[in-house]
Phi, psi and omega in degrees: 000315175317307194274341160271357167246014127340278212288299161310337167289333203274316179302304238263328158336290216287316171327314179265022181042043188264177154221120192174214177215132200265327196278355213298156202049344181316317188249155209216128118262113179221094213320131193251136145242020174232144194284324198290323170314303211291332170322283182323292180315327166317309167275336173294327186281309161325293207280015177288276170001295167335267175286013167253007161061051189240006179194128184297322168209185187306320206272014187244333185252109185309310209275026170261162174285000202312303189315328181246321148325307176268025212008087163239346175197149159316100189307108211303154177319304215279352223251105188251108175242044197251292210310305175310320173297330198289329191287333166327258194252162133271327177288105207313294216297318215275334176321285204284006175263337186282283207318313184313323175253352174286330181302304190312291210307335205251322173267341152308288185303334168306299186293315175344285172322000000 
C-alpha cells in the first residue's frame, strides 16, 4: 500500500503542480485479537457505503462480500465467506440468516445515533 500510494501521489502531486501528502492518515492497521473484535470489525466494513449514505443497506452495495456472505449471490473462487459464517451457526442456511441479522442490528443502531 505504501508504495502505491507513493506512486499515486507523486502522479497526481505532479499533474496538479502540487507537493505533499494526498492520503495521510487513511489507512490504518490494527491488531485483532479477539474473534468477537474480528466480527465487529466485519460489520463496520460492511455497513461503511451505509454511513456514507451511499446505499439504504449493506445488501444494495454489489461491491462487498455482504452479498455472497449472506447467500443472496454465489460467492466468487477468491472469496472464503466458511469462516465467518462459522462464528454464527455450524448449519450453513441458519449461519447465513444470524449474519443477515447481525449486519440489520448494526445498521439499526446506526440510525438510532
Amino acid at each position: 500500500m505504501r508504495h502505491i500510494n507513493g506512486v499515486f501521489t507523486q502522479r497526481i502531486n505532479h499533474l496538479n503542480k502540487r507537493s505533499g501528502h494526498l492520503l495521510q492518515g487513511r489507512f490504518k492497521s490494527v491488531l485483532v485479537e479477539k474473534e468477537s473484535y474480528l466480527l465487529e470489525l466485519a460489520r463496520y466494513v460492511m455497513l461503511n457505503p451505509v454511513r456514507a449514505k451511499m446505499v439504504r443497506s449493506a445488501k444494495d452495495w454489489r461491491w462487498s462480500s455482504y452479498q455472497a456472505t449472506a447467500g443472496q449471490a454465489e460467492a466468487p473462487e477468491f472469496l472464503t465467506v466458511r469462516w465467518i459464517l462459522s462464528q454464527f451457526e455450524p448449519d450453513l442456511a441458519r449461519a447465513q440468516h444470524a449474519y443477515r441479522t447481525f449486519v440489520r442490528q448494526g445498521e439499526r443502531q446506526r440510525d438510532l445515533e
